[in-house]
NUDO-661509 format. One record per atom (N, C-alpha, C, CB): residue number from 1; x negated, y negated, z negated; atom name. Coordinates in nm, 2 decimals. Glycine has a CB too. Layout:
REM residues N
+-----+--------+--------+--------+------+
|   n |      u |      v |      w | atom |
+-----+--------+--------+--------+------+
| NUM |      X |      Y |      Z |   CA |
...
+-----+--------+--------+--------+------+
//
This chain:
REM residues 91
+-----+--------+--------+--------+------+
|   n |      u |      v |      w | atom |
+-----+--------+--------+--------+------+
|   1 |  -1.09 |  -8.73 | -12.91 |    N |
|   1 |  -1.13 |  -8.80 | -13.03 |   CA |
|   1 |  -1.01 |  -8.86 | -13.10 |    C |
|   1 |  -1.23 |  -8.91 | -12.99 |   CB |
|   2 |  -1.03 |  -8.90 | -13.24 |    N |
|   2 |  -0.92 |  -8.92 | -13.30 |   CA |
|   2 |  -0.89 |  -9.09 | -13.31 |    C |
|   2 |  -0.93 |  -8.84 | -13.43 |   CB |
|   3 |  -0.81 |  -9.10 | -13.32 |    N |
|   3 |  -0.84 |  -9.26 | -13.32 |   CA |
|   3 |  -0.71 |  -9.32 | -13.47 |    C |
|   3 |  -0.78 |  -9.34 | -13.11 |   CB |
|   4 |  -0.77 |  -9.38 | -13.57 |    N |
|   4 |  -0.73 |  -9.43 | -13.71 |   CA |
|   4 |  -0.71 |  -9.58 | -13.67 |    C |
|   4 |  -0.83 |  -9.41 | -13.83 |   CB |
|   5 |  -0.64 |  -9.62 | -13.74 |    N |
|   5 |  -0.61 |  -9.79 | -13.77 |   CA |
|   5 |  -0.60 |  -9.77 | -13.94 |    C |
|   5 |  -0.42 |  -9.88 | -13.69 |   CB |
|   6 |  -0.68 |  -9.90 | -13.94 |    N |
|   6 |  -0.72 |  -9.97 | -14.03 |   CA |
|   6 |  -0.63 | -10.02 | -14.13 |    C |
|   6 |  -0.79 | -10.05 | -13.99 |   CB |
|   7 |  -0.64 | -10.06 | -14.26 |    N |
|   7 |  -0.49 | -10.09 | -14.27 |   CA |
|   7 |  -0.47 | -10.26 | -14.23 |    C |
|   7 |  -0.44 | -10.06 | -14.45 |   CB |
|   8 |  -0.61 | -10.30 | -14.22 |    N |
|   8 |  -0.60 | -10.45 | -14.15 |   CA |
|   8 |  -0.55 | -10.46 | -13.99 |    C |
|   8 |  -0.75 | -10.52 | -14.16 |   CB |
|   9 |  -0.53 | -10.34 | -13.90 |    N |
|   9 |  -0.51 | -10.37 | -13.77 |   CA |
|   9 |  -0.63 | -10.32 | -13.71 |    C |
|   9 |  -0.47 | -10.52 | -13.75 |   CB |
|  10 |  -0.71 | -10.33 | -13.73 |    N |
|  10 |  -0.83 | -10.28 | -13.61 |   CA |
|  10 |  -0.81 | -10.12 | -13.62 |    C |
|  10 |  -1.02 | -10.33 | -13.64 |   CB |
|  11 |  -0.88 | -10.10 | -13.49 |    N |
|  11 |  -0.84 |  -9.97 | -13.45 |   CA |
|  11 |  -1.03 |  -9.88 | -13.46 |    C |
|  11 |  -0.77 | -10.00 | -13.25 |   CB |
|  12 |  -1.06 |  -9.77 | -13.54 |    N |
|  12 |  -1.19 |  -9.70 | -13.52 |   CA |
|  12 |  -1.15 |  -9.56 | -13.44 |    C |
|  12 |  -1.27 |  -9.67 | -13.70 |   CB |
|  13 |  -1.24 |  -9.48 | -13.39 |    N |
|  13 |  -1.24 |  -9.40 | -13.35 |   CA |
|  13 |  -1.38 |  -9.31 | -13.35 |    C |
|  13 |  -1.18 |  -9.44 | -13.26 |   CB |
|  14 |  -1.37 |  -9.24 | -13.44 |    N |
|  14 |  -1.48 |  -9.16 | -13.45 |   CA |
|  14 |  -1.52 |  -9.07 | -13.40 |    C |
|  14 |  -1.49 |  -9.14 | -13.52 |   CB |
|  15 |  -1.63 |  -9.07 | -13.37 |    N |
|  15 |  -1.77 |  -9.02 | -13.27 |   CA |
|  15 |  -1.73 |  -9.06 | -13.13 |    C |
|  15 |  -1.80 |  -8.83 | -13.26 |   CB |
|  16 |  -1.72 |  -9.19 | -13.17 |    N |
|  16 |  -1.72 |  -9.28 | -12.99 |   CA |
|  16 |  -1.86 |  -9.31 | -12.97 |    C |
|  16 |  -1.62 |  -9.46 | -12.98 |   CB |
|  17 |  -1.90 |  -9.33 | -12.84 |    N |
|  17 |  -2.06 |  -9.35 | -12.80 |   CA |
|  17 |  -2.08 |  -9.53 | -12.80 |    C |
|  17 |  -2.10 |  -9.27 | -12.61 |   CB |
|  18 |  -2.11 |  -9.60 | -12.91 |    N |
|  18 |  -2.15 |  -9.76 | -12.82 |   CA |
|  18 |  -2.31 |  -9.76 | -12.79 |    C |
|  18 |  -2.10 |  -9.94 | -12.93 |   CB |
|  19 |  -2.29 |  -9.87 | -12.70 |    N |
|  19 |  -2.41 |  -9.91 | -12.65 |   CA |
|  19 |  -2.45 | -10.09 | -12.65 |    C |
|  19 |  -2.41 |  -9.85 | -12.50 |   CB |
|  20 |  -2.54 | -10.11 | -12.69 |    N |
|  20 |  -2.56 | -10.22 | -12.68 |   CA |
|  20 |  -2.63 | -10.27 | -12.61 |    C |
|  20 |  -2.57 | -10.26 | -12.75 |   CB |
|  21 |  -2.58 | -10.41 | -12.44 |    N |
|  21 |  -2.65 | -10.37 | -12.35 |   CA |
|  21 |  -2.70 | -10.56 | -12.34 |    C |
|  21 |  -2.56 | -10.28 | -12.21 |   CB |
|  22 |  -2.79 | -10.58 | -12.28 |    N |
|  22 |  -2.89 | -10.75 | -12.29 |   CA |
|  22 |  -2.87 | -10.77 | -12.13 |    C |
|  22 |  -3.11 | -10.74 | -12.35 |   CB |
|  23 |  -2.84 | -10.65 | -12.01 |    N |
|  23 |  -2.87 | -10.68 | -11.84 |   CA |
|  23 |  -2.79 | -10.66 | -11.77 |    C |
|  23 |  -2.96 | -10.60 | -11.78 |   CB |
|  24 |  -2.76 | -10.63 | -11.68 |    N |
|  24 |  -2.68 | -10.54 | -11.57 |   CA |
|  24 |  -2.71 | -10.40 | -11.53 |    C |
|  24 |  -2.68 | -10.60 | -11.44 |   CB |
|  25 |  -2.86 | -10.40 | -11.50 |    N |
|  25 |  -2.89 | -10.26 | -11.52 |   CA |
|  25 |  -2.85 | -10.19 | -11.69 |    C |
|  25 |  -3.06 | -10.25 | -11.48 |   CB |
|  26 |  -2.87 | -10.23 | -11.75 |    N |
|  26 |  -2.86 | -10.16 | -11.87 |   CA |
|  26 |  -2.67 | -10.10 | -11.85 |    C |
|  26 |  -2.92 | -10.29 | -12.02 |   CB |
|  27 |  -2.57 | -10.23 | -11.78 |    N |
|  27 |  -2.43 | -10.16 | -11.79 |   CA |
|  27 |  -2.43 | -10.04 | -11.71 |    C |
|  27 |  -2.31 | -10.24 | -11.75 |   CB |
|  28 |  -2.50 | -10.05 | -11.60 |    N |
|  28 |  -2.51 |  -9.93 | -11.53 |   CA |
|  28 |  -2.54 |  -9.83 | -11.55 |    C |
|  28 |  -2.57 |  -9.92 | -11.47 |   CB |
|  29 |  -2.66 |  -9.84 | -11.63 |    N |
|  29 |  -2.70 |  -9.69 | -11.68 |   CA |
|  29 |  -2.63 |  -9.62 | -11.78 |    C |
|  29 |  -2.83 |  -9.68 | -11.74 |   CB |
|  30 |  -2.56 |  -9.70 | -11.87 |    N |
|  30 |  -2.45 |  -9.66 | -11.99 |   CA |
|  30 |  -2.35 |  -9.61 | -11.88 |    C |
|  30 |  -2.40 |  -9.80 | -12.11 |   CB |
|  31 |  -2.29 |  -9.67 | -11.79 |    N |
|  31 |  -2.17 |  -9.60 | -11.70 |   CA |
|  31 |  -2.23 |  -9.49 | -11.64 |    C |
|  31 |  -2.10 |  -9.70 | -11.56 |   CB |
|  32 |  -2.34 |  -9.48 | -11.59 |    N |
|  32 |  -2.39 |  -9.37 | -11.53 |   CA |
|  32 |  -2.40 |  -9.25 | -11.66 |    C |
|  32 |  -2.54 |  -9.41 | -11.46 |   CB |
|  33 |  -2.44 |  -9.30 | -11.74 |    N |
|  33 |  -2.44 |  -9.19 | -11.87 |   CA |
|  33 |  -2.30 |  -9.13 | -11.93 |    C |
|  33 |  -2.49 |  -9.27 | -12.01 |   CB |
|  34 |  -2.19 |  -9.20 | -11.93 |    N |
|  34 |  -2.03 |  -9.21 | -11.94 |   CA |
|  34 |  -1.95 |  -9.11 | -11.81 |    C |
|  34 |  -1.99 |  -9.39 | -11.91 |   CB |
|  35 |  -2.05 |  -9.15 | -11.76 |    N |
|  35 |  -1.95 |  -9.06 | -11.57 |   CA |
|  35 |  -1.99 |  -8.91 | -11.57 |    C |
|  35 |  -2.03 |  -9.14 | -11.36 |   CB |
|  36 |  -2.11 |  -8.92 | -11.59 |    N |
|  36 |  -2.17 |  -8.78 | -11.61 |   CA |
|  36 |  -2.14 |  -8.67 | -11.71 |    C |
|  36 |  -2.28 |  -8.80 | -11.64 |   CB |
|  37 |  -2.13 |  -8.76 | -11.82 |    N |
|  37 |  -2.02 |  -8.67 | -11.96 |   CA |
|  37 |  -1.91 |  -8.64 | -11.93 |    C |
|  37 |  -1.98 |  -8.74 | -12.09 |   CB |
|  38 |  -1.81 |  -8.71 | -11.81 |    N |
|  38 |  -1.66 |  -8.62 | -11.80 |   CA |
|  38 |  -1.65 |  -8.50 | -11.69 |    C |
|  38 |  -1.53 |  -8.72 | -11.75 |   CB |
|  39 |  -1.57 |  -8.45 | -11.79 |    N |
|  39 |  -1.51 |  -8.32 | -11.72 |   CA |
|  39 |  -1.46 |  -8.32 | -11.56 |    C |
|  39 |  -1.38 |  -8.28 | -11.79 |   CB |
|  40 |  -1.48 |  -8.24 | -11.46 |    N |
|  40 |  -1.42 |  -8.24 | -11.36 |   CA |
|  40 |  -1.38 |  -8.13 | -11.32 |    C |
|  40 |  -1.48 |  -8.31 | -11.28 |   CB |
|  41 |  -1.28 |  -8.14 | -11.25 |    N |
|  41 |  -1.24 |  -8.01 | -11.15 |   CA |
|  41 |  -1.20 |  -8.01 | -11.08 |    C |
|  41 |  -1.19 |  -7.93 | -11.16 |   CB |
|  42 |  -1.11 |  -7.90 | -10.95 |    N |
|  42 |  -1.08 |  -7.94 | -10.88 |   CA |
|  42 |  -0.92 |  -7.95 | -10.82 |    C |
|  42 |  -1.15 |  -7.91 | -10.83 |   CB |
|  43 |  -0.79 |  -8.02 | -10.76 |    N |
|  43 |  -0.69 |  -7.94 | -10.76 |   CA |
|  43 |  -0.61 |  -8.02 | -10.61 |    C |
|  43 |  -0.60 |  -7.94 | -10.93 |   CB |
|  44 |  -0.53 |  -7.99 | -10.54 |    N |
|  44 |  -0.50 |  -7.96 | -10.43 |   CA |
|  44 |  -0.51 |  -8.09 | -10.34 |    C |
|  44 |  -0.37 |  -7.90 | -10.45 |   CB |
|  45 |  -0.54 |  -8.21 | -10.42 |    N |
|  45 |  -0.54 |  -8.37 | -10.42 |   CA |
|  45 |  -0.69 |  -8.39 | -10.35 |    C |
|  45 |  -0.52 |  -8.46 | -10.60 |   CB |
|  46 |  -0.80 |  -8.35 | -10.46 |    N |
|  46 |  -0.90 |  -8.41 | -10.45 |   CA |
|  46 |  -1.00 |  -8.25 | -10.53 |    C |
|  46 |  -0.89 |  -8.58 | -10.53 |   CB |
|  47 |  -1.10 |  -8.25 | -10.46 |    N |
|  47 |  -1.19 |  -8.16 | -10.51 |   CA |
|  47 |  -1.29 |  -8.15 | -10.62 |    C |
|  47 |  -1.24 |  -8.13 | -10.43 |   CB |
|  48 |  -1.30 |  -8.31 | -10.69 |    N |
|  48 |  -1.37 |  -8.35 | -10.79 |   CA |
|  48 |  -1.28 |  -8.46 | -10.87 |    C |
|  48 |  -1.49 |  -8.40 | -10.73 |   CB |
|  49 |  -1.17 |  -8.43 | -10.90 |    N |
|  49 |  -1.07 |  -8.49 | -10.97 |   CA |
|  49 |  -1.16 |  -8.49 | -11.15 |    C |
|  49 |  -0.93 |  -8.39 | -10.95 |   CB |
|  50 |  -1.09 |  -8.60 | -11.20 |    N |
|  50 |  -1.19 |  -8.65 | -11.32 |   CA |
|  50 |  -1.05 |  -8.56 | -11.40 |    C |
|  50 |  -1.23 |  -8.87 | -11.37 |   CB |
|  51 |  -1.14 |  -8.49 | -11.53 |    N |
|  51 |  -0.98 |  -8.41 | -11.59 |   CA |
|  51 |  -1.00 |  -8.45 | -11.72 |    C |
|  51 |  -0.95 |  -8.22 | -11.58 |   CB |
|  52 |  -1.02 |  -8.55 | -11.76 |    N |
|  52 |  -1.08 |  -8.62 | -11.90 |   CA |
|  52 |  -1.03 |  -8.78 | -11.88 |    C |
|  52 |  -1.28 |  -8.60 | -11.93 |   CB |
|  53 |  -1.01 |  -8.78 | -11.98 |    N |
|  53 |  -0.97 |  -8.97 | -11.99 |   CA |
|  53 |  -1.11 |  -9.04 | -12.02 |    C |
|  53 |  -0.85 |  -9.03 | -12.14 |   CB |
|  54 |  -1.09 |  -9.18 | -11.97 |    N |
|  54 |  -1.22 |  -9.25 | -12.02 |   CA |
|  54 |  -1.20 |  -9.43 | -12.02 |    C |
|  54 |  -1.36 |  -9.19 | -11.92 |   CB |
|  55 |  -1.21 |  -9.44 | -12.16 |    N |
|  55 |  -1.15 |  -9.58 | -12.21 |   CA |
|  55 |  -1.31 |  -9.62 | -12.26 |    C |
|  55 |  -1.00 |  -9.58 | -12.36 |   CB |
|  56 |  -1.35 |  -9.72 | -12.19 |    N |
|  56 |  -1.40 |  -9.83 | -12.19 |   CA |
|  56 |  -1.37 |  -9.98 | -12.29 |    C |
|  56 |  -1.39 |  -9.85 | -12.08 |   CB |
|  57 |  -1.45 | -10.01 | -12.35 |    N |
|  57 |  -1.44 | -10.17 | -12.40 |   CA |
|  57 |  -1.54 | -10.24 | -12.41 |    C |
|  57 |  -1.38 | -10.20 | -12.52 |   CB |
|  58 |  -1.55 | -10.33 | -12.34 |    N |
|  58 |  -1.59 | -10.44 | -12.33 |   CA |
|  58 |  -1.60 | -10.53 | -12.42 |    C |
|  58 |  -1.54 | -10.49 | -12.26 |   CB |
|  59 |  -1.69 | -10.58 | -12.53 |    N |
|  59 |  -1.70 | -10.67 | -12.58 |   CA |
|  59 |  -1.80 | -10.76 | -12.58 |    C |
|  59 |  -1.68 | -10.65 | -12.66 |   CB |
|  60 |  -1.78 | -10.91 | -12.58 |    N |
|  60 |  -1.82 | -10.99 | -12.53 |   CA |
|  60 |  -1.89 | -11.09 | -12.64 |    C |
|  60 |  -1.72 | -11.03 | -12.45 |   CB |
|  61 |  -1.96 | -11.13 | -12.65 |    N |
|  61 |  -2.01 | -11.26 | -12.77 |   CA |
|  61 |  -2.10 | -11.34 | -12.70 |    C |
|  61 |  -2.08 | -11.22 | -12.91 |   CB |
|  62 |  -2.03 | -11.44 | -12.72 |    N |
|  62 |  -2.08 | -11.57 | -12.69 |   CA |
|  62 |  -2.15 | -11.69 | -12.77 |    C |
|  62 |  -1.99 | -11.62 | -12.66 |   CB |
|  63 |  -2.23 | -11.73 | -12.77 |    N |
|  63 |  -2.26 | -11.87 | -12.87 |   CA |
|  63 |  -2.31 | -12.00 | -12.77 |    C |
|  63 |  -2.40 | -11.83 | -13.00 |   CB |
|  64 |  -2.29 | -12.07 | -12.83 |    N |
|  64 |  -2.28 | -12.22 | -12.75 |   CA |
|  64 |  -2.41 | -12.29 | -12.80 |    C |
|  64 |  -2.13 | -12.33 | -12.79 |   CB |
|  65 |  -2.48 | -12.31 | -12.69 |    N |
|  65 |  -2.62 | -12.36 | -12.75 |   CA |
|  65 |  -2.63 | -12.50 | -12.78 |    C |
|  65 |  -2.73 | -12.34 | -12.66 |   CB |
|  66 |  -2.51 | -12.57 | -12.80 |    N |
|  66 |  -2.52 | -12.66 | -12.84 |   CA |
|  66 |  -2.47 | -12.72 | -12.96 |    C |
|  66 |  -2.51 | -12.70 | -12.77 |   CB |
|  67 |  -2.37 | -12.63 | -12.99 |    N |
|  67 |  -2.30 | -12.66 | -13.10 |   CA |
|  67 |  -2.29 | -12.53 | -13.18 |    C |
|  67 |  -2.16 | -12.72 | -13.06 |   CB |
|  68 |  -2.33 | -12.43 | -13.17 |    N |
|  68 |  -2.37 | -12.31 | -13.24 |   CA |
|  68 |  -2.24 | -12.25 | -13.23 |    C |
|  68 |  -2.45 | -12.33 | -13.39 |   CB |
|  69 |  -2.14 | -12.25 | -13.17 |    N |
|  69 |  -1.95 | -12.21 | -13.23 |   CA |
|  69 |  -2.04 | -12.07 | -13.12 |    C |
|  69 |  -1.73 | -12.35 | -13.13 |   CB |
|  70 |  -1.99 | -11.98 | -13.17 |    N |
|  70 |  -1.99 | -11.84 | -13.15 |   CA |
|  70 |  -1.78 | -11.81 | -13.11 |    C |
|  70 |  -2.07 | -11.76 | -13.32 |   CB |
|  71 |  -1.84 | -11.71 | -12.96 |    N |
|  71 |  -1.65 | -11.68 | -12.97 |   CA |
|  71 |  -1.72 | -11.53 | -12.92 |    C |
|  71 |  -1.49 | -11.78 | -12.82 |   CB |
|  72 |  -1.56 | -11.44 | -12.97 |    N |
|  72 |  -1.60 | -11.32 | -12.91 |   CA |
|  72 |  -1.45 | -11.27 | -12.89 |    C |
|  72 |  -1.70 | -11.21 | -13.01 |   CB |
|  73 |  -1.48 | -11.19 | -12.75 |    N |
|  73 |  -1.39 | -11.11 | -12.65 |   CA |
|  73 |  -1.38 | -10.99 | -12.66 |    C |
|  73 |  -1.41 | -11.11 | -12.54 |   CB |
|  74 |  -1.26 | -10.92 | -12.60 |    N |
|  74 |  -1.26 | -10.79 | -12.59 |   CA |
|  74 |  -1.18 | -10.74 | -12.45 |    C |
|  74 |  -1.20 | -10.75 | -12.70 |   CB |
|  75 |  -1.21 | -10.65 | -12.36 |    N |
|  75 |  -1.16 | -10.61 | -12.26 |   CA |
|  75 |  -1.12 | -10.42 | -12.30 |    C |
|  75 |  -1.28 | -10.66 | -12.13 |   CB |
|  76 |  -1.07 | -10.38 | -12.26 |    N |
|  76 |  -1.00 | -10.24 | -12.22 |   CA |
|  76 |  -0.99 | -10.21 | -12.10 |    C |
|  76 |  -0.86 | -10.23 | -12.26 |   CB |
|  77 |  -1.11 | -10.11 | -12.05 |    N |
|  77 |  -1.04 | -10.05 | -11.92 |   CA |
|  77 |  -1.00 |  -9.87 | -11.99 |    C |
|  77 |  -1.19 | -10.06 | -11.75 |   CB |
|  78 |  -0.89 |  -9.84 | -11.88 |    N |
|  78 |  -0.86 |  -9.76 | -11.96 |   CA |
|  78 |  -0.84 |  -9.61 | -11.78 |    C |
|  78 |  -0.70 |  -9.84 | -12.09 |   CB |
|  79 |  -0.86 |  -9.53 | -11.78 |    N |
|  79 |  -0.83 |  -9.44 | -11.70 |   CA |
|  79 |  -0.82 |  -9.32 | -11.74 |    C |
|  79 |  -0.90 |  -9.45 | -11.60 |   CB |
|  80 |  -0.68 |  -9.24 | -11.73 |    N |
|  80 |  -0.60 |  -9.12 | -11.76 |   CA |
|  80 |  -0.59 |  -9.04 | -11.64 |    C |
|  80 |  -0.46 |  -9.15 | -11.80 |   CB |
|  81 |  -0.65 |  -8.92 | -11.73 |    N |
|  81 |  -0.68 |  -8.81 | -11.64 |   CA |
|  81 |  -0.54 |  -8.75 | -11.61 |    C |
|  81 |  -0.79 |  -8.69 | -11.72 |   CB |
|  82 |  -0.55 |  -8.69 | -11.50 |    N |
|  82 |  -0.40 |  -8.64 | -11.46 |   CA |
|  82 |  -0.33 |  -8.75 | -11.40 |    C |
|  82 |  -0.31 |  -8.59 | -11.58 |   CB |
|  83 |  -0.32 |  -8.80 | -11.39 |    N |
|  83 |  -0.27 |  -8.96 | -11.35 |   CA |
|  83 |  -0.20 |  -8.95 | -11.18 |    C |
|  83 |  -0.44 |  -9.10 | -11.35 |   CB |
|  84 |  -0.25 |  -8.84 | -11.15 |    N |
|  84 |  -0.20 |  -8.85 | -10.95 |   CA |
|  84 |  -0.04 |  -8.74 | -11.00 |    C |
|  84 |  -0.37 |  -8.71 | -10.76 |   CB |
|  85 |  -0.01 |  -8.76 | -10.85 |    N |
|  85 |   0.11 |  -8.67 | -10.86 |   CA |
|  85 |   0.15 |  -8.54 | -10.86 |    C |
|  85 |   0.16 |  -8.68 | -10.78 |   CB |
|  86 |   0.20 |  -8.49 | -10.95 |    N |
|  86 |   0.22 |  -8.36 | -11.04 |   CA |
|  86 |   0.24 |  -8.25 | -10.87 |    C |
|  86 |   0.39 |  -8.37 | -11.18 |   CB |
|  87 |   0.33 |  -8.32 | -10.77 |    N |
|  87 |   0.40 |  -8.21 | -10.69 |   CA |
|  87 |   0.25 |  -8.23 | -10.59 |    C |
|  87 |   0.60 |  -8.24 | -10.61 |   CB |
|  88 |   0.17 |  -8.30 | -10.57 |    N |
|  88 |   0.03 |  -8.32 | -10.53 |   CA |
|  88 |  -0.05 |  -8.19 | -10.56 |    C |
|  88 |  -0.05 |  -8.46 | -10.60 |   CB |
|  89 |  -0.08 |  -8.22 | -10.71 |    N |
|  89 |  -0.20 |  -8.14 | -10.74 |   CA |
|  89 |  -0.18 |  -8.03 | -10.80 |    C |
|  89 |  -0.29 |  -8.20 | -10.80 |   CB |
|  90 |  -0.04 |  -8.01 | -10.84 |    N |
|  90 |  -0.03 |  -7.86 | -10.93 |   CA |
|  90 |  -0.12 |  -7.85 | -11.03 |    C |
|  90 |  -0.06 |  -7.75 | -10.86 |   CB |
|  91 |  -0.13 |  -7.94 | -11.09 |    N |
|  91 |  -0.17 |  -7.96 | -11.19 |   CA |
|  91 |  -0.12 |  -7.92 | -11.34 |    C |
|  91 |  -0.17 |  -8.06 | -11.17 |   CB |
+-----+--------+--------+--------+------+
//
């Protein structure tokens, strides 16, 4: 996917999947939905090696029920395909 910045700094990336989740099950099933979409194959390391990157973010919003202040977060998990050792997997 391609990924643009803004000329203010934020970053879009178009035809990214979000989800908007209220539970724990609900993160689950979006990761379950996310894990299933990557590519896999196999090479001398591991026989179900992930061969697709997959970046995650986390965002977070908060509001304070008492004083109404709203904050919001952001997390990045980030995992790169190919990532083990080249003389490993022959890759």
């Amino acid at each position: 996917l391609e990924i643009k910045q803004a000329s203010e700094g934020s970053h879009h990336v178009a035809g990214v999947v979000e989800a908007k989740v209220e539970n724990i099950k609900e993160v689950w099933d979006v990761l379950q939905v996310g894990s299933n979409a990557r590519a896999v194959g196999s090479n001398n390391v591991n026989e179900h090696s992930n061969r697709s990157h997959c970046m995650l973010c986390i965002m977070v919003k908060a509001k304070n029920l008492l004083n109404g202040e709203c904050t919001k977060s952001k997390l990045w998990l980030v995992d790169l395909a190919g990532s083990e050792r080249l003389a490993k997997t022959d890759v």
